[in-house]
LOGUFI-923546 format. One record per residue (C-alpha): residue number from 1; residue in one letter; chain; x, y, z. Coordinates in pm, 1 decimal, m for minus. Layout:
> NUM; A; A; X; Y; Z
...
//
This chain:
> 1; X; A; m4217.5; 7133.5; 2673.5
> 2; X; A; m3906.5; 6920.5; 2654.2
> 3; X; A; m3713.2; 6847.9; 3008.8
> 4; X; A; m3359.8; 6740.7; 2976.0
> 5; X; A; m3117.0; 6581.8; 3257.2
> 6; X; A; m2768.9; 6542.0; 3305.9
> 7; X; A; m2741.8; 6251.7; 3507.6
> 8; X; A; m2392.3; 6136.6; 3635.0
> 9; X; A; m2205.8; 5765.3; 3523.0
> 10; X; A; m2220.2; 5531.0; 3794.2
> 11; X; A; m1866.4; 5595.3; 4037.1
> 12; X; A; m1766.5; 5232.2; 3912.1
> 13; X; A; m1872.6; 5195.0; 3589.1
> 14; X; A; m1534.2; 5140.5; 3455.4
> 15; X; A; m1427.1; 4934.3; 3718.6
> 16; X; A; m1399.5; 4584.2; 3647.1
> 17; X; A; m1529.3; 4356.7; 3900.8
> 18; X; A; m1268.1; 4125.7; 3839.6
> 19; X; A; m997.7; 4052.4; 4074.8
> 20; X; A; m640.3; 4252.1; 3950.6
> 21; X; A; m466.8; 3909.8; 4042.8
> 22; X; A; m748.9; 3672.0; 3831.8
> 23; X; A; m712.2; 3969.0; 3585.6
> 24; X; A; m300.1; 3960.0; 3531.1
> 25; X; A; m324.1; 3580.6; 3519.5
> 26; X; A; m526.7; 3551.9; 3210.5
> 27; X; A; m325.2; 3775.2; 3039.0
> 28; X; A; 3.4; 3608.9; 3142.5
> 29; X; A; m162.0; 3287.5; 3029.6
> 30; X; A; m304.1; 3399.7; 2710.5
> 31; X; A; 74.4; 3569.9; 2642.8
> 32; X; A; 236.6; 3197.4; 2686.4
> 33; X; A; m41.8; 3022.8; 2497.7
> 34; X; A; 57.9; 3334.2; 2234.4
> 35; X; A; 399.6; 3277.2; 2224.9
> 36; X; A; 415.7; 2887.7; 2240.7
> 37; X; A; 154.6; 2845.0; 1933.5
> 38; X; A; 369.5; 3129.5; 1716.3
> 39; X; A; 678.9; 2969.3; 1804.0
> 40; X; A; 571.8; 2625.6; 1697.4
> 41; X; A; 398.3; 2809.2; 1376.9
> 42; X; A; 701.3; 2940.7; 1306.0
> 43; X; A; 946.4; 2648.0; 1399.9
> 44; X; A; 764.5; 2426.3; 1122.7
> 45; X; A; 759.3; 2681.8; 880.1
> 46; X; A; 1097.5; 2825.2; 902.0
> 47; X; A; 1209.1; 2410.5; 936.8
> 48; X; A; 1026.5; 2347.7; 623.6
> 49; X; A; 1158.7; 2655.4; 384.9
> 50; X; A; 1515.9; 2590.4; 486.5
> 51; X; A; 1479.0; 2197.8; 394.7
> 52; X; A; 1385.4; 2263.1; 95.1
> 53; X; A; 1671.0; 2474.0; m7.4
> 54; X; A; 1911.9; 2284.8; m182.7
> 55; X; A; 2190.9; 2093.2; m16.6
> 56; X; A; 2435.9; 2266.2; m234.9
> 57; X; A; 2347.1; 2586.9; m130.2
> 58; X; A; 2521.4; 2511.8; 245.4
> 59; X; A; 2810.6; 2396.8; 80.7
> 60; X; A; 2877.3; 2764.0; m86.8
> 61; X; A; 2770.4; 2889.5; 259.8
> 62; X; A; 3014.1; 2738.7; 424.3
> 63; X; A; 3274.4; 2752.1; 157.2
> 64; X; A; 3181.7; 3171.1; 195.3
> 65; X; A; 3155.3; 3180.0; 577.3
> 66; X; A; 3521.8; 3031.5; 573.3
> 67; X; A; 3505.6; 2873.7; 884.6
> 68; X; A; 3770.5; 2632.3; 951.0
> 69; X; A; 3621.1; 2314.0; 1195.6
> 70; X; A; 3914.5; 2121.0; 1404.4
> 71; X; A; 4249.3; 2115.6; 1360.0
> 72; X; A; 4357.7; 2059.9; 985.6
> 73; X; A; 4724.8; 1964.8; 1124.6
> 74; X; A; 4581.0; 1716.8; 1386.3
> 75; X; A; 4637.9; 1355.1; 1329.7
> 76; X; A; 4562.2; 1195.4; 943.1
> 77; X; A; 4558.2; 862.7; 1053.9
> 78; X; A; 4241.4; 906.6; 1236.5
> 79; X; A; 4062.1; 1144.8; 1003.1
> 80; X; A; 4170.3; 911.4; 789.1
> 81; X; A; 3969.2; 643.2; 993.7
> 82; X; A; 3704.4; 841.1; 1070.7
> 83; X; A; 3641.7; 900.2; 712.8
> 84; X; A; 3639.3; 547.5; 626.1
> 85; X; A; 3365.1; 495.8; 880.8
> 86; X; A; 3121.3; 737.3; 732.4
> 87; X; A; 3171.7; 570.6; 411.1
> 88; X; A; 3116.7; 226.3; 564.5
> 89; X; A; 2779.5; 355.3; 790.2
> 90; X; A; 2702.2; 591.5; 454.3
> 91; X; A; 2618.5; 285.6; 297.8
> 92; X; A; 2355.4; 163.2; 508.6
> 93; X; A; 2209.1; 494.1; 522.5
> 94; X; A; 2006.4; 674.6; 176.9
> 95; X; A; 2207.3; 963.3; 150.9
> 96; X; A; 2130.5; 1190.2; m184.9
> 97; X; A; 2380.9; 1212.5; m447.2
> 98; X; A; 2451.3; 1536.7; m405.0
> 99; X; A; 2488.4; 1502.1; m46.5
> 100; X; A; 2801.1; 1406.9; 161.3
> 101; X; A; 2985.3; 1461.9; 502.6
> 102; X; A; 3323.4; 1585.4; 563.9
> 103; X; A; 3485.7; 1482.4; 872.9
> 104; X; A; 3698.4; 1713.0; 1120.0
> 105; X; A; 3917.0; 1622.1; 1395.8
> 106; X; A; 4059.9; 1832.1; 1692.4
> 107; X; A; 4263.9; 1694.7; 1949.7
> 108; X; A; 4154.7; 1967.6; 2227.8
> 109; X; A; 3965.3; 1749.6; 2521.6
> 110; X; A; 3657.6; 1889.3; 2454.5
> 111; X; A; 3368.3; 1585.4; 2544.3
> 112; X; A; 3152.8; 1660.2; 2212.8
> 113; X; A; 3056.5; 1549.7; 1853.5
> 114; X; A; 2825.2; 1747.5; 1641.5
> 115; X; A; 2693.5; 1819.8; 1243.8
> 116; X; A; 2681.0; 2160.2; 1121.7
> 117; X; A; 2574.9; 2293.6; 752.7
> 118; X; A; 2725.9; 2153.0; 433.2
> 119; X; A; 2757.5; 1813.9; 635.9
> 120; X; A; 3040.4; 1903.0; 808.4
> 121; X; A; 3087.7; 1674.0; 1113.0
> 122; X; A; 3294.3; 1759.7; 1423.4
> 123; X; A; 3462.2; 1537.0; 1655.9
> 124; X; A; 3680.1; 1594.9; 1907.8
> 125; X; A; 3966.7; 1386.7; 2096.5
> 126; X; A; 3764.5; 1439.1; 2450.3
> 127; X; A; 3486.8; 1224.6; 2295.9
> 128; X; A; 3668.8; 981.9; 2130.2
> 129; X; A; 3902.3; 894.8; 2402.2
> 130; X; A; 3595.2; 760.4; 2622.7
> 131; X; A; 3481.6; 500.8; 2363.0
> 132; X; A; 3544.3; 160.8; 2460.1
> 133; X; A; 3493.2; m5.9; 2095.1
> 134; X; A; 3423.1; 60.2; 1742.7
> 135; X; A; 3076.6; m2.5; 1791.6
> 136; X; A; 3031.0; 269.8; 2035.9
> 137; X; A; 3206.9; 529.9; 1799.0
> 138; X; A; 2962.0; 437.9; 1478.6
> 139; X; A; 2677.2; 531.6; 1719.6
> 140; X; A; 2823.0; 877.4; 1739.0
> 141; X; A; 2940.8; 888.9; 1386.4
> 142; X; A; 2577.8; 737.1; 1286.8
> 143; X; A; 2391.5; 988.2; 1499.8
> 144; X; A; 2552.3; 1295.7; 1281.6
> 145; X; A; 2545.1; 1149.4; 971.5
> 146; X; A; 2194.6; 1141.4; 1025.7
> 147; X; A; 2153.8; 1489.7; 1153.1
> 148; X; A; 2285.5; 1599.8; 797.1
> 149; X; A; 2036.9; 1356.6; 596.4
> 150; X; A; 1764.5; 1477.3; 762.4
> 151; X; A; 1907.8; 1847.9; 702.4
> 152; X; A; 1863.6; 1936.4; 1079.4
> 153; X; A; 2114.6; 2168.8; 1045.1
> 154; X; A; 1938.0; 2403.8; 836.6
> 155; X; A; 1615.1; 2319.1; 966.6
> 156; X; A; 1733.2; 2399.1; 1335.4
> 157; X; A; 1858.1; 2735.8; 1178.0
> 158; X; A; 1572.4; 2862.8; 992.1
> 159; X; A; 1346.2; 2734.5; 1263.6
> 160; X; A; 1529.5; 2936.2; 1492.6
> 161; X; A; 1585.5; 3237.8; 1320.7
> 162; X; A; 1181.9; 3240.3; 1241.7
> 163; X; A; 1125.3; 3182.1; 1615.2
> 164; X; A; 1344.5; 3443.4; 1753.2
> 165; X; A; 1216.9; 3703.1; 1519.8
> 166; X; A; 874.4; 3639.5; 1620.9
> 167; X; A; 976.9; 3670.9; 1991.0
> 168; X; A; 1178.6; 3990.4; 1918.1
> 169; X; A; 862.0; 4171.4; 1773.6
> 170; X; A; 657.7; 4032.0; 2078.1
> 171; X; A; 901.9; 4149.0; 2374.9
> 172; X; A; 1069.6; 4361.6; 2222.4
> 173; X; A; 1478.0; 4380.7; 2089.1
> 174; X; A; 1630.6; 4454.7; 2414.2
> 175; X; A; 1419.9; 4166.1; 2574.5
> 176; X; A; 1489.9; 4310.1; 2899.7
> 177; X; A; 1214.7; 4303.5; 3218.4
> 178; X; A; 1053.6; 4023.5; 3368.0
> 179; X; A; 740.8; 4003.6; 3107.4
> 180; X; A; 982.6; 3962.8; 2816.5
> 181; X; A; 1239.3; 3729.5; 3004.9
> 182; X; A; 930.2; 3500.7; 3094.1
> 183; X; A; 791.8; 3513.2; 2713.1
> 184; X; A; 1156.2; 3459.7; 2603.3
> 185; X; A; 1187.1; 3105.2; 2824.6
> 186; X; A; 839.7; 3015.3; 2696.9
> 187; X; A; 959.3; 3027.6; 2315.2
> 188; X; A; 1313.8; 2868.8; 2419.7
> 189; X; A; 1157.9; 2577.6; 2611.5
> 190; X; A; 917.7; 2525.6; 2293.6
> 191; X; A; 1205.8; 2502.2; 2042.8
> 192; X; A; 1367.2; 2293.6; 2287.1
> 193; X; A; 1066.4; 2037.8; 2241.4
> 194; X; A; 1217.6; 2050.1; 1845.1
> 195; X; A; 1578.2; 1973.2; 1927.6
> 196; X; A; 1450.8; 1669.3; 2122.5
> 197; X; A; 1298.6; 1526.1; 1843.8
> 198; X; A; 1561.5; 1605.7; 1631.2
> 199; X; A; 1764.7; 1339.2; 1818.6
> 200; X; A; 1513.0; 1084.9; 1863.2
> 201; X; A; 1478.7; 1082.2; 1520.3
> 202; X; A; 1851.3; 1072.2; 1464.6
> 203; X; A; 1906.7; 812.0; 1709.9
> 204; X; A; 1691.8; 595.4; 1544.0
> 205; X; A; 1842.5; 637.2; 1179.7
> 206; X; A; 2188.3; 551.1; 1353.3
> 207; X; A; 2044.8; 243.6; 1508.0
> 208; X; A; 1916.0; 90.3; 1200.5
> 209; X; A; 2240.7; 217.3; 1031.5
> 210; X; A; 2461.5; m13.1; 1250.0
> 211; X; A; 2218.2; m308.4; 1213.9
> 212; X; A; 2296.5; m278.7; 887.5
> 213; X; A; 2712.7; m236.3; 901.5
> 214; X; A; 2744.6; m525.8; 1215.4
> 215; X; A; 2447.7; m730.6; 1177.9
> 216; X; A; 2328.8; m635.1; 1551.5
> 217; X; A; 2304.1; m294.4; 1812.1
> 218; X; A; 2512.1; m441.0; 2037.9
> 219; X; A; 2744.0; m169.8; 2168.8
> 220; X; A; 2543.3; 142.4; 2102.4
> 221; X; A; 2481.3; 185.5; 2410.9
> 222; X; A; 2817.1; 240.6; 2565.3
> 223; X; A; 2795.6; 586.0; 2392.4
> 224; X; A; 2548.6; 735.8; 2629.7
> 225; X; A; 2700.8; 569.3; 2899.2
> 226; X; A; 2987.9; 750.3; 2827.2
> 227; X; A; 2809.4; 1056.0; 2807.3
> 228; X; A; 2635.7; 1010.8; 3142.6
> 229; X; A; 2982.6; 911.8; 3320.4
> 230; X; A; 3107.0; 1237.0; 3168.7
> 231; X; A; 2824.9; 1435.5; 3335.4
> 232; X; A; 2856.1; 1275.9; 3632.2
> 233; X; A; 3216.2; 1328.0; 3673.9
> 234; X; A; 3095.9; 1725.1; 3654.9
> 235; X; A; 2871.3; 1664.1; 3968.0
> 236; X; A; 2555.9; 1568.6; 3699.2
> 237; X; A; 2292.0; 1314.7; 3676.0
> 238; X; A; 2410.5; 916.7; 3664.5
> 239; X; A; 2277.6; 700.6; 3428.2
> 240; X; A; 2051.5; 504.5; 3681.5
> 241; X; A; 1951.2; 848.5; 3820.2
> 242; X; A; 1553.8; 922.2; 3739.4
> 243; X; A; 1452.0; 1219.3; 3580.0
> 244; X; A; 1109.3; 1370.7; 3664.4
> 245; X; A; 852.2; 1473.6; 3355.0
> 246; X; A; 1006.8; 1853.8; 3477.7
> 247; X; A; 1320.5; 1757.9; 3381.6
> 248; X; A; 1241.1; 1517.9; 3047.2
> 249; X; A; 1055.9; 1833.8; 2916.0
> 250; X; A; 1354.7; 2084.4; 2990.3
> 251; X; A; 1597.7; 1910.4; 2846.0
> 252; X; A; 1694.9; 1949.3; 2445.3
> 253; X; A; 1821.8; 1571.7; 2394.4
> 254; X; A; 1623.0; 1255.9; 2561.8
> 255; X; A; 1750.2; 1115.2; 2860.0
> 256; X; A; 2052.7; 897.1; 2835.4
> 257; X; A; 1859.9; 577.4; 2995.1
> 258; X; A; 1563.5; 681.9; 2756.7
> 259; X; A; 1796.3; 679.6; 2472.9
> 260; X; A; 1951.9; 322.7; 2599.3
> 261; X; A; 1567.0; 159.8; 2607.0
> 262; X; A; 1502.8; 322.9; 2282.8
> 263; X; A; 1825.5; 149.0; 2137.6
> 264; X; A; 1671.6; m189.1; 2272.2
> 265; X; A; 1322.2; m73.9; 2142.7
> 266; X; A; 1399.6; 47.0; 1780.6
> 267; X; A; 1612.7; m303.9; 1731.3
> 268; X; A; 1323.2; m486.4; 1771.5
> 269; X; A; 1108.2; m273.7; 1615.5
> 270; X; A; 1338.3; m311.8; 1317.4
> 271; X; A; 1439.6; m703.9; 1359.1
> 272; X; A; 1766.1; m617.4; 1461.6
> 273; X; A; 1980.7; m815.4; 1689.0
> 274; X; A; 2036.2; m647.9; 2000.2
> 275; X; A; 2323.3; m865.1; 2127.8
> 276; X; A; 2657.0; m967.8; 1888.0
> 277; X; A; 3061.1; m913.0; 1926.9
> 278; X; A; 3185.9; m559.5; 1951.7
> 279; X; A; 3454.6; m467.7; 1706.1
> 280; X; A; 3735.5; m349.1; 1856.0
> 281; X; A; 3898.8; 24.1; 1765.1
> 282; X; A; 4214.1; m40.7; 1594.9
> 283; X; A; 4539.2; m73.1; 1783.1
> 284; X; A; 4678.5; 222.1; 1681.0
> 285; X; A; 4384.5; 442.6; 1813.6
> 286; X; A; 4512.9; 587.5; 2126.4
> 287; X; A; 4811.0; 697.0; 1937.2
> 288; X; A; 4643.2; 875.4; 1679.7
> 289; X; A; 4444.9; 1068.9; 1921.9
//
Protein backbone atom coordinates (compact mmCIF):
# COMPACT_ATOMS: atom_id res chain seq x y z
CA UNK A 1 0.00 0.00 0.00
CA UNK A 2 1.12 3.45 -1.05
CA UNK A 3 1.91 6.11 1.97
CA UNK A 4 1.89 9.68 0.96
CA UNK A 5 3.23 12.89 3.01
CA UNK A 6 2.73 16.39 2.95
CA UNK A 7 5.76 17.72 4.23
CA UNK A 8 6.11 21.56 4.76
CA UNK A 9 8.91 24.04 2.62
CA UNK A 10 11.65 24.96 4.74
CA UNK A 11 10.50 28.62 6.78
CA UNK A 12 13.43 30.23 4.64
CA UNK A 13 13.50 28.72 1.57
CA UNK A 14 12.85 31.83 -0.27
CA UNK A 15 14.97 33.83 1.68
CA UNK A 16 18.08 34.81 0.18
CA UNK A 17 21.03 34.59 2.31
CA UNK A 18 22.39 37.53 0.87
CA UNK A 19 22.76 40.71 2.63
CA UNK A 20 19.67 43.41 1.41
CA UNK A 21 22.59 46.06 1.33
CA UNK A 22 25.24 43.56 -0.87
CA UNK A 23 21.89 42.74 -2.65
CA UNK A 24 20.75 46.59 -3.73
CA UNK A 25 24.38 47.26 -4.64
CA UNK A 26 24.65 44.84 -7.43
CA UNK A 27 21.69 45.91 -8.86
CA UNK A 28 22.54 49.63 -8.65
CA UNK A 29 25.83 48.63 -10.23
CA UNK A 30 24.59 46.42 -12.89
CA UNK A 31 21.82 49.49 -13.66
CA UNK A 32 24.97 52.02 -14.26
CA UNK A 33 27.05 49.45 -16.11
CA UNK A 34 23.37 49.16 -18.10
CA UNK A 35 22.95 52.54 -18.76
CA UNK A 36 26.61 53.67 -19.48
CA UNK A 37 27.19 50.72 -22.21
CA UNK A 38 23.52 51.68 -23.96
CA UNK A 39 24.34 55.18 -23.87
CA UNK A 40 27.70 54.80 -25.51
CA UNK A 41 25.87 52.12 -27.98
CA UNK A 42 23.67 54.56 -28.77
CA UNK A 43 25.93 57.77 -28.82
CA UNK A 44 28.03 56.07 -31.76
CA UNK A 45 25.20 54.96 -33.54
CA UNK A 46 22.95 57.88 -33.44
CA UNK A 47 26.62 60.01 -34.16
CA UNK A 48 27.16 57.85 -37.09
CA UNK A 49 23.47 57.93 -38.90
CA UNK A 50 23.28 61.68 -38.52
CA UNK A 51 26.93 62.11 -40.22
CA UNK A 52 26.03 60.51 -42.85
CA UNK A 53 23.07 62.54 -43.75
CA UNK A 54 23.89 64.97 -46.17
CA UNK A 55 25.23 68.40 -45.34
CA UNK A 56 22.53 69.91 -47.39
CA UNK A 57 19.93 68.48 -45.56
CA UNK A 58 20.83 71.01 -42.32
CA UNK A 59 20.83 73.74 -44.54
CA UNK A 60 16.88 73.18 -45.44
CA UNK A 61 16.60 72.49 -41.67
CA UNK A 62 17.65 75.48 -40.73
CA UNK A 63 16.33 77.44 -43.61
CA UNK A 64 12.70 75.61 -42.21
CA UNK A 65 13.36 76.03 -38.46
CA UNK A 66 13.75 79.88 -39.30
CA UNK A 67 15.84 80.67 -36.61
CA UNK A 68 17.51 83.90 -36.84
CA UNK A 69 21.37 83.70 -34.98
CA UNK A 70 22.76 87.34 -33.76
CA UNK A 71 21.81 90.46 -34.64
CA UNK A 72 21.37 90.95 -38.52
CA UNK A 73 21.51 94.93 -37.86
CA UNK A 74 24.71 94.64 -35.69
CA UNK A 75 27.87 95.96 -37.10
CA UNK A 76 28.90 94.92 -41.09
CA UNK A 77 32.25 95.89 -40.75
CA UNK A 78 33.03 93.10 -38.48
CA UNK A 79 30.86 90.39 -39.98
CA UNK A 80 32.39 91.60 -42.70
CA UNK A 81 35.84 90.70 -41.05
CA UNK A 82 34.83 87.84 -39.53
CA UNK A 83 33.81 86.45 -42.78
CA UNK A 84 37.00 87.12 -44.39
CA UNK A 85 38.69 85.10 -41.69
CA UNK A 86 36.81 81.92 -42.28
CA UNK A 87 37.68 82.22 -45.82
CA UNK A 88 41.36 82.81 -45.02
CA UNK A 89 41.47 79.70 -42.12
CA UNK A 90 38.85 77.77 -44.75
CA UNK A 91 41.69 77.43 -46.83
CA UNK A 92 43.95 75.61 -44.72
CA UNK A 93 41.25 73.44 -43.67
CA UNK A 94 39.48 70.44 -46.35
CA UNK A 95 36.16 71.60 -46.23
CA UNK A 96 33.63 69.71 -48.88
CA UNK A 97 32.26 71.56 -51.69
CA UNK A 98 29.08 71.52 -50.66
CA UNK A 99 29.94 72.61 -47.32
CA UNK A 100 30.35 76.20 -45.92
CA UNK A 101 29.93 78.45 -42.73
CA UNK A 102 27.95 81.48 -42.31
CA UNK A 103 29.02 83.84 -39.75
CA UNK A 104 26.70 85.76 -37.13
CA UNK A 105 27.45 88.56 -34.95
CA UNK A 106 25.60 89.95 -31.80
CA UNK A 107 26.79 92.70 -29.88
CA UNK A 108 25.01 91.50 -26.45
CA UNK A 109 28.11 90.76 -23.84
CA UNK A 110 27.52 87.37 -23.79
CA UNK A 111 31.35 85.51 -23.21
CA UNK A 112 30.64 82.68 -25.98
CA UNK A 113 31.31 81.37 -29.57
CA UNK A 114 29.70 78.30 -30.89
CA UNK A 115 28.67 76.15 -34.40
CA UNK A 116 25.27 74.98 -34.82
CA UNK A 117 23.65 72.97 -37.96
CA UNK A 118 23.99 74.17 -41.55
CA UNK A 119 27.47 75.66 -40.38
CA UNK A 120 26.16 78.46 -38.88
CA UNK A 121 28.73 80.02 -36.50
CA UNK A 122 27.91 82.34 -33.57
CA UNK A 123 29.97 84.91 -32.03
CA UNK A 124 29.27 87.30 -29.75
CA UNK A 125 30.78 90.88 -28.75
CA UNK A 126 31.47 89.47 -24.95
CA UNK A 127 33.99 87.07 -26.56
CA UNK A 128 35.49 89.09 -28.93
CA UNK A 129 36.15 92.02 -26.79
CA UNK A 130 38.66 89.82 -24.56
CA UNK A 131 40.96 88.90 -27.49
CA UNK A 132 44.17 90.50 -27.38
CA UNK A 133 45.24 89.75 -31.21
CA UNK A 134 44.18 88.28 -34.38
CA UNK A 135 45.81 85.22 -33.60
CA UNK A 136 43.80 84.57 -30.58
CA UNK A 137 40.44 85.18 -32.53
CA UNK A 138 41.41 82.49 -35.51
CA UNK A 139 41.74 79.99 -32.61
CA UNK A 140 38.10 80.57 -31.85
CA UNK A 141 37.04 81.02 -35.39
CA UNK A 142 39.30 77.75 -36.22
CA UNK A 143 37.82 75.76 -33.37
CA UNK A 144 34.08 76.14 -35.01
CA UNK A 145 34.93 75.86 -38.32
CA UNK A 146 36.07 72.64 -37.36
CA UNK A 147 33.11 71.64 -35.31
CA UNK A 148 31.08 71.98 -38.68
CA UNK A 149 33.70 69.84 -40.84
CA UNK A 150 33.60 67.25 -38.61
CA UNK A 151 29.60 67.61 -38.57
CA UNK A 152 29.56 67.66 -34.67
CA UNK A 153 26.61 69.42 -34.81
CA UNK A 154 24.51 66.79 -36.09
CA UNK A 155 26.42 64.15 -34.60
CA UNK A 156 26.00 65.76 -31.01
CA UNK A 157 22.20 65.84 -31.95
CA UNK A 158 21.45 62.47 -33.10
CA UNK A 159 23.77 61.13 -30.47
CA UNK A 160 21.76 62.80 -28.05
CA UNK A 161 18.45 62.29 -29.12
CA UNK A 162 19.40 58.29 -29.36
CA UNK A 163 20.77 58.57 -25.80
CA UNK A 164 17.94 60.28 -24.17
CA UNK A 165 15.43 58.01 -25.70
CA UNK A 166 17.15 55.08 -24.42
CA UNK A 167 17.23 56.66 -20.90
CA UNK A 168 13.53 57.67 -21.16
CA UNK A 169 12.43 53.95 -21.76
CA UNK A 170 14.85 52.90 -18.85
CA UNK A 171 13.60 55.48 -16.04
CA UNK A 172 10.86 56.28 -17.27
CA UNK A 173 9.32 59.89 -19.04
CA UNK A 174 8.78 61.75 -15.93
CA UNK A 175 12.37 60.74 -14.74
CA UNK A 176 11.40 61.65 -11.37
CA UNK A 177 12.78 59.62 -7.95
CA UNK A 178 16.14 59.04 -6.91
CA UNK A 179 16.72 55.63 -9.07
CA UNK A 180 15.92 57.51 -12.28
CA UNK A 181 17.76 60.86 -11.31
CA UNK A 182 20.93 58.64 -10.55
CA UNK A 183 20.51 56.59 -14.03
CA UNK A 184 19.82 59.99 -15.67
CA UNK A 185 23.48 61.55 -14.35
CA UNK A 186 25.06 58.23 -15.34
CA UNK A 187 23.93 58.64 -19.16
CA UNK A 188 24.64 62.60 -18.95
CA UNK A 189 28.16 62.17 -17.53
CA UNK A 190 28.75 59.43 -20.41
CA UNK A 191 27.73 61.77 -23.26
CA UNK A 192 29.70 64.26 -21.57
CA UNK A 193 32.86 61.93 -22.18
CA UNK A 194 31.62 62.62 -26.18
CA UNK A 195 31.50 66.39 -26.02
CA UNK A 196 35.07 66.27 -24.64
CA UNK A 197 36.35 64.66 -27.45
CA UNK A 198 34.50 66.59 -29.67
CA UNK A 199 36.79 69.51 -28.70
CA UNK A 200 39.96 67.81 -28.51
CA UNK A 201 39.47 66.87 -31.78
CA UNK A 202 38.44 70.34 -32.83
CA UNK A 203 41.19 71.95 -31.10
CA UNK A 204 43.53 70.12 -32.90
CA UNK A 205 42.07 70.79 -36.52
CA UNK A 206 42.24 74.61 -35.48
CA UNK A 207 45.82 74.27 -34.47
CA UNK A 208 47.07 72.86 -37.62
CA UNK A 209 44.68 75.34 -39.39
CA UNK A 210 46.64 78.40 -38.07
CA UNK A 211 50.03 76.73 -38.75
CA UNK A 212 48.96 76.81 -41.95
CA UNK A 213 47.44 80.70 -42.25
CA UNK A 214 50.64 82.28 -39.90
CA UNK A 215 53.33 79.88 -40.33
CA UNK A 216 53.42 79.19 -36.35
CA UNK A 217 50.73 78.61 -33.05
CA UNK A 218 51.95 81.35 -31.46
CA UNK A 219 48.98 83.14 -29.89
CA UNK A 220 46.46 80.35 -29.59
CA UNK A 221 46.77 80.22 -26.43
CA UNK A 222 45.61 83.57 -25.25
CA UNK A 223 42.09 82.21 -26.14
CA UNK A 224 41.78 79.92 -23.20
CA UNK A 225 43.41 82.27 -21.15
CA UNK A 226 40.79 84.43 -21.82
CA UNK A 227 38.35 81.95 -21.11
CA UNK A 228 39.85 81.02 -17.74
CA UNK A 229 40.15 84.89 -16.69
CA UNK A 230 36.47 85.01 -17.60
CA UNK A 231 35.66 82.14 -15.19
CA UNK A 232 37.61 83.37 -12.71
CA UNK A 233 36.21 86.75 -12.66
CA UNK A 234 32.75 84.60 -11.81
CA UNK A 235 34.50 83.18 -8.63
CA UNK A 236 35.79 79.92 -11.03
CA UNK A 237 38.88 77.98 -11.48
CA UNK A 238 42.29 80.05 -12.61
CA UNK A 239 44.28 78.88 -15.20
CA UNK A 240 47.20 77.66 -12.89
CA UNK A 241 44.47 76.13 -10.67
CA UNK A 242 44.73 72.01 -10.77
CA UNK A 243 41.92 70.03 -11.53
CA UNK A 244 41.58 66.55 -9.94
CA UNK A 245 40.76 63.29 -12.37
CA UNK A 246 36.96 64.06 -10.55
CA UNK A 247 36.83 67.11 -12.10
CA UNK A 248 38.73 66.33 -15.76
CA UNK A 249 36.02 63.56 -16.09
CA UNK A 250 32.96 65.93 -15.21
CA UNK A 251 33.68 68.40 -17.30
CA UNK A 252 32.33 68.51 -21.21
CA UNK A 253 35.46 70.54 -22.70
CA UNK A 254 39.29 69.72 -21.52
CA UNK A 255 40.80 71.81 -19.11
CA UNK A 256 41.98 75.18 -20.21
CA UNK A 257 45.82 74.41 -19.12
CA UNK A 258 45.22 70.90 -20.82
CA UNK A 259 44.10 72.61 -23.87
CA UNK A 260 47.27 75.19 -23.63
CA UNK A 261 49.88 71.93 -23.41
CA UNK A 262 47.94 70.33 -26.11
CA UNK A 263 48.44 73.56 -28.31
CA UNK A 264 52.29 73.16 -27.55
CA UNK A 265 51.93 69.32 -28.10
CA UNK A 266 49.93 69.10 -31.44
CA UNK A 267 52.58 71.89 -32.96
CA UNK A 268 55.17 69.65 -32.60
CA UNK A 269 53.47 66.80 -33.36
CA UNK A 270 52.67 68.54 -36.63
CA UNK A 271 56.17 70.54 -37.21
CA UNK A 272 54.64 73.63 -36.45
CA UNK A 273 56.32 76.57 -34.97
CA UNK A 274 55.14 77.25 -31.66
CA UNK A 275 56.63 80.75 -31.27
CA UNK A 276 56.26 83.74 -34.25
CA UNK A 277 54.70 87.53 -34.27
CA UNK A 278 51.06 87.91 -33.42
CA UNK A 279 49.02 89.80 -35.94
CA UNK A 280 47.39 92.46 -34.59
CA UNK A 281 43.25 92.94 -34.86
CA UNK A 282 42.70 95.79 -37.06
CA UNK A 283 42.45 99.31 -35.73
CA UNK A 284 39.09 99.74 -36.24
CA UNK A 285 38.05 96.64 -34.10
CA UNK A 286 36.89 98.08 -30.92
CA UNK A 287 34.70 100.31 -32.89
CA UNK A 288 33.01 97.81 -34.78
CA UNK A 289 32.16 95.89 -31.75
Amino acid sequence: MVTYENRQPQEDINVTQRHPLKSFAIYAVSALVLVVVLVVIMQFAGGFLAKRVPFSVETRVMDAIGIELGDADASPEMKRYLNELAARLIEHMPLPDDMSVIIHYDDEDVFNAFATLGGNLMFYKGLLSTLPHENALAMVMAHEIAHVLHRDPAVGLGGGVASMLVLAGLTGNAGTGPASSVLSSAGVLTGAQFTRRMEISADEAAVSALGGLYGHTAGADALFRAIAEQRQKSGGRGIEDGADVFERFLATHPIDADRIRAIVETSESLGIPTSGETTPLPAAFKSWL
